[in-house]
C-alpha beads as a LAMMPS data file, in Angstrom:
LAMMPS data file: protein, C-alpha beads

73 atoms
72 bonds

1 atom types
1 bond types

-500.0 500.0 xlo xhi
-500.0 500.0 ylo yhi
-500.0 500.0 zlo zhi

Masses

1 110.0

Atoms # bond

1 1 1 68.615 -368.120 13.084
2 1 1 66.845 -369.809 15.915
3 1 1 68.548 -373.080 15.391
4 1 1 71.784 -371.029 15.700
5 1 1 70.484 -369.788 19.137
6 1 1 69.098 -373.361 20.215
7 1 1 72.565 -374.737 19.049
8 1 1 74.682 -372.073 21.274
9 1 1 72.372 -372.414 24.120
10 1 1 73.068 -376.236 24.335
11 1 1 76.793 -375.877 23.828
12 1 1 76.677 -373.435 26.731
13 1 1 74.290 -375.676 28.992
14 1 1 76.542 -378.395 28.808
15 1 1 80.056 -375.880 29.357
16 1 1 77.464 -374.544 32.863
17 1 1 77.285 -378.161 33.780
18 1 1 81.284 -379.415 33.822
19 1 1 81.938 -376.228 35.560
20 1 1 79.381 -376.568 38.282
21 1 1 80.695 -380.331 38.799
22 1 1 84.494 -378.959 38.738
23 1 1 83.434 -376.200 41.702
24 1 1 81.791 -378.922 43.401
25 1 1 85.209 -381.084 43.303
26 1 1 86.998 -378.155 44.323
27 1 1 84.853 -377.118 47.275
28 1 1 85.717 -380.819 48.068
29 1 1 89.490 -380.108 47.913
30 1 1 90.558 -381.280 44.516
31 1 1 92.660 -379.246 43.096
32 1 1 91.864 -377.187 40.063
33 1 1 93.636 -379.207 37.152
34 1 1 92.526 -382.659 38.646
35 1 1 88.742 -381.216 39.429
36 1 1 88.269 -380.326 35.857
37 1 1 89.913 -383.212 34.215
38 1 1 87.614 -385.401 36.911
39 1 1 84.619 -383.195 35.555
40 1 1 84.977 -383.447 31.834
41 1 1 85.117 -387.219 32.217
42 1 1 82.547 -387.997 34.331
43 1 1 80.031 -385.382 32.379
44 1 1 81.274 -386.004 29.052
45 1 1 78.594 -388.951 28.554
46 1 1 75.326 -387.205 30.158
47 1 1 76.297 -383.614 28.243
48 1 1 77.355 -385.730 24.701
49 1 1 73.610 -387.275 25.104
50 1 1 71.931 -383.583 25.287
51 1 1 73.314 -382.756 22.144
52 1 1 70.733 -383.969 19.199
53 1 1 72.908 -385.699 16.178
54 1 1 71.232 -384.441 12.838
55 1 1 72.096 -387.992 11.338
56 1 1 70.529 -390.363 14.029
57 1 1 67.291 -390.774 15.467
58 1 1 66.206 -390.081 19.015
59 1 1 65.609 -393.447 19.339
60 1 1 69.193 -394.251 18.275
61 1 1 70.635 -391.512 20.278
62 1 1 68.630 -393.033 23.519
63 1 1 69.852 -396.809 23.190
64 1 1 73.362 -395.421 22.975
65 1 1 73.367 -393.002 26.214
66 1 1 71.579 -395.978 28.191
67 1 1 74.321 -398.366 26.193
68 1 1 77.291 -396.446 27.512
69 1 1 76.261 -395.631 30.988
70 1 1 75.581 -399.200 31.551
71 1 1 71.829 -399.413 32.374
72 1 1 70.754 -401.610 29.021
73 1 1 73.283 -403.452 28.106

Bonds

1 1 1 2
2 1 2 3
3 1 3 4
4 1 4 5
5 1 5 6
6 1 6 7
7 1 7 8
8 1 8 9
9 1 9 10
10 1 10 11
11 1 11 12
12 1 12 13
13 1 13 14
14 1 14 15
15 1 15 16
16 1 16 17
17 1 17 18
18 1 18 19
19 1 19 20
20 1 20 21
21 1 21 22
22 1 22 23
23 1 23 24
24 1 24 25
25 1 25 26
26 1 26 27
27 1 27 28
28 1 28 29
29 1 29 30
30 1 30 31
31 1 31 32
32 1 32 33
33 1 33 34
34 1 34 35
35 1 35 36
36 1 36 37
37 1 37 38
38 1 38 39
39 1 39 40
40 1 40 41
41 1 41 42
42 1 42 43
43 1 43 44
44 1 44 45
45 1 45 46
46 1 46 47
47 1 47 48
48 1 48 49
49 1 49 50
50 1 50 51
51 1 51 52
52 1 52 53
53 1 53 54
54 1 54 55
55 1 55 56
56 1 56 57
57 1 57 58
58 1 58 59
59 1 59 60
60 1 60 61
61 1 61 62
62 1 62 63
63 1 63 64
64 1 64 65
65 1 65 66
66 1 66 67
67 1 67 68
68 1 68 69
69 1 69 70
70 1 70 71
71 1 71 72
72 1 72 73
């Protein structure tokens, strides 16, 4: 059961952190549509890293989030 709430908690952390980007973008003066769609790509890497994958290691799970956001190539 408290997997279940560690699992939902994540989810929900990363759902609070697109928003708060997209309000950002639209304080900015993006509109709605574009200032999500700008959100969800630019956070998609940073929140997709968060999330621990039962079938790799944290090691493996590191490597790739440095990997894609180009600091160790």
């Amino acid at each position: 059961m408290v997997a279940l709430f560690i699992s939902v908690g994540i989810v929900v952390d990363g759902v609070i952190i697109v928003v708060e980007f997209a309000d950002r973008k639209m304080a900015e003066g993006v509109a709605l549509r574009e200032a999500y769609a700008s959100a969800a790509r630019r956070m998609f890497w940073p929140v997709a890293c968060s999330i621990p994958f039962p079938a790799s290691s944290t090691h493996a799970t590191i490597a790739r989030c440095l990997e894609s956001s180009g600091i160790w190539v």
